[in-house]
DRENZADREN-908739 format. One record per atom (N, C-alpha, C): z, y, x. Coordinates in pm, whole numbers, padded with zeros to 5 digits, always signed. Layout:
# residues N
ZYX...
This chain:
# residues 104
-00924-00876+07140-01002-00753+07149-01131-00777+07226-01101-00828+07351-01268-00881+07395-01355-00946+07346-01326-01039+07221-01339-01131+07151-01492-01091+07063-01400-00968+07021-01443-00828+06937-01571-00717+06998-01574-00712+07135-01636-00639+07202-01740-00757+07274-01723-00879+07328-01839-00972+07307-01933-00999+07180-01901-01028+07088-01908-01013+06922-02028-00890+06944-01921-00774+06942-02068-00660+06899-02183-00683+07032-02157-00673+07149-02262-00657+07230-02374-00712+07215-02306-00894+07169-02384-01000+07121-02518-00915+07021-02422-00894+06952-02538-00849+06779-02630-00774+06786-02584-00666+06956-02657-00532+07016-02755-00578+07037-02732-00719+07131-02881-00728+07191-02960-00837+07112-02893-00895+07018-03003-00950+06911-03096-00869+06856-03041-00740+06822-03091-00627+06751-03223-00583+06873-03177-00546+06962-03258-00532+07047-03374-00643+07067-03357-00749+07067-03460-00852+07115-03529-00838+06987-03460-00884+06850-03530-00884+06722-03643-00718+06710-03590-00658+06734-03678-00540+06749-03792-00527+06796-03830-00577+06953-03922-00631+07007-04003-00718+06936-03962-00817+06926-04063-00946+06863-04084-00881+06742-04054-00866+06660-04060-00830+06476-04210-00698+06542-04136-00571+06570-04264-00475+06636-04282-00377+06517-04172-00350+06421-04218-00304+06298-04165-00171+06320-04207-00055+06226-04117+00046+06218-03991+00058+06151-03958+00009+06019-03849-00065+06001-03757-00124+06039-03783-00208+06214-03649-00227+06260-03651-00141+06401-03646-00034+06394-03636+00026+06544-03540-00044+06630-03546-00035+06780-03437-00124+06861-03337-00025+06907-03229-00062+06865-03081-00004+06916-03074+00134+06990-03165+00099+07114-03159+00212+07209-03215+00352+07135-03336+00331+07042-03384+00438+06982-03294+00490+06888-03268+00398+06786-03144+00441+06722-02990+00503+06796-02951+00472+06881-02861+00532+06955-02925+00661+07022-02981+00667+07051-03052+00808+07130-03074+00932+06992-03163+00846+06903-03130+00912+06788-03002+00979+06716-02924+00915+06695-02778+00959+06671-02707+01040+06812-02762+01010+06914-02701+01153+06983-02755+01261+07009-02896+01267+06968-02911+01375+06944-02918+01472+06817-02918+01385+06711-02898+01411+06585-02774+01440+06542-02619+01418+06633-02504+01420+06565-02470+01533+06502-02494+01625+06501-02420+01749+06412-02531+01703+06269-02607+01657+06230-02666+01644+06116-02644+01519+06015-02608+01398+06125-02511+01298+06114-02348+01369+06013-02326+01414+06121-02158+01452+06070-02149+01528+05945-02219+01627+05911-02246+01703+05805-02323+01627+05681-02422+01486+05679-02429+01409+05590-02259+01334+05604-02214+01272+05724-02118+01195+05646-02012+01286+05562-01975+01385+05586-01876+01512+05565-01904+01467+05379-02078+01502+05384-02105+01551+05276-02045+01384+05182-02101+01271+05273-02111+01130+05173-01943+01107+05138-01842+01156+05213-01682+01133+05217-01642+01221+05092-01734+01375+05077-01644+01409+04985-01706+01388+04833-01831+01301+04824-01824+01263+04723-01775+01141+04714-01743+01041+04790-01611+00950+04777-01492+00971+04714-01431+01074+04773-01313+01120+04733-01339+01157+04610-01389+01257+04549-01428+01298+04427-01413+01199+04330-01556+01108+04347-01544+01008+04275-01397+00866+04279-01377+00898+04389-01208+00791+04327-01093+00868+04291-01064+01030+04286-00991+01088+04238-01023+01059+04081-01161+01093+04084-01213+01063+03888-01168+00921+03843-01185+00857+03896-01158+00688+03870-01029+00661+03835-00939+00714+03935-00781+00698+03924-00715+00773+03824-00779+00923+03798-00742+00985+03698-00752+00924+03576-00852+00913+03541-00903+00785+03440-00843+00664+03388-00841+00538+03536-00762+00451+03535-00637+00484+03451-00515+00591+03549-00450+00614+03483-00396+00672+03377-00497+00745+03341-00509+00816+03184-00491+00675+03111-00564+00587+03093-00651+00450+02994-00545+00351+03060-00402+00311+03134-00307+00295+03147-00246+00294+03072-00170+00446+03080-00066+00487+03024-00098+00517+02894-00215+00537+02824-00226+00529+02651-00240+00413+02640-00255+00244+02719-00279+00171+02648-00106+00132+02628-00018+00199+02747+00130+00110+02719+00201+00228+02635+00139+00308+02572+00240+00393+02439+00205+00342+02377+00044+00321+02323+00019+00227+02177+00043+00121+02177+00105+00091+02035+00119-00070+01984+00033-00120+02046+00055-00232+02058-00024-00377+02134-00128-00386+02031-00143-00417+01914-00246-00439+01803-00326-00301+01783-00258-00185+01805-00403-00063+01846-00448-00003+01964-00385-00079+02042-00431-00112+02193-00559-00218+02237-00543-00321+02183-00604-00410+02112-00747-00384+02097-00709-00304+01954-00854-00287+01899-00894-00171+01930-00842-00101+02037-00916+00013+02084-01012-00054+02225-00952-00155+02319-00997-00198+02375-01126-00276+02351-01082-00401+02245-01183-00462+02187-01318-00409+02132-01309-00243+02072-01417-00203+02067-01480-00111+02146-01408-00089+02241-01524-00034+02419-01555-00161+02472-01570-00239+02463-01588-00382+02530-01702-00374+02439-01713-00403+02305-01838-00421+02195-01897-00340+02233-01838-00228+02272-01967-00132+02275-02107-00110+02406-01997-00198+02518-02114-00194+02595-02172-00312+02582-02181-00420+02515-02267-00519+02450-02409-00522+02458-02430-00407+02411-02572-00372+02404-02638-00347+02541-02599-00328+02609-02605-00264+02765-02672-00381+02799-02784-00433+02888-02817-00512+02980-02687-00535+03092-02666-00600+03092-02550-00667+03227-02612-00567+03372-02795-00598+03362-02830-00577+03538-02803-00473+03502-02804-00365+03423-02797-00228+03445-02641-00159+03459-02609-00250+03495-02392-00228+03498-02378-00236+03671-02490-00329+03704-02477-00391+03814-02412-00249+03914-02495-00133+03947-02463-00027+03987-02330+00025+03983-02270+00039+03905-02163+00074+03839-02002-00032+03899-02065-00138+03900-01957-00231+04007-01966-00193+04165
């Protein structure tokens, strides 16, 4: 556990030193960012509130799904299982790969 709590302090004050030297607005140093978040926390909590329940949302949809596209692939025959699979696979073919990238 100290191990763990040397570890972060470490990274704290890299952050901190890197902050300094760099001089950018882009990397503000720790302390601002921490001061920031305490005085900002109720606006904090109400974005994360908001970012959790579209988490949830979206992996309730996923699993529903998942298991919808499951359980019809183990009622159908293996050979129209098959070729139901084989042609959602063709079909995103056309798709650029980078534009999937999101989606993983």
């Amino acid at each position: 556990m100290k191990y763990y709590l040397a570890a972060l302090a470490s990274l704290l004050v890299l952050w901190q030193i890197a902050a300094y030297v760099v001089n950018k607005p882009y990397l503000p140093p720790f302390t601002d960012v921490a001061m920031r978040a305490a005085s900002d926390h109720q606006i904090l909590l109400r974005n994360l509130a908001s970012t959790l329940a579209r988490i949830a949302a979206a992996t309730t949809l996923a699993l529903a799904a998942g298991l919808a596209c499951g359980l019809a692939a183990s009622w159908l025959t293996e050979r129209t299982s098959a070729n139901l699979l084989k042609a959602l696979i063709l079909l995103t073919y056309p798709i650029p790969h980078v534009a999937l990238l999101p989606i993983l």
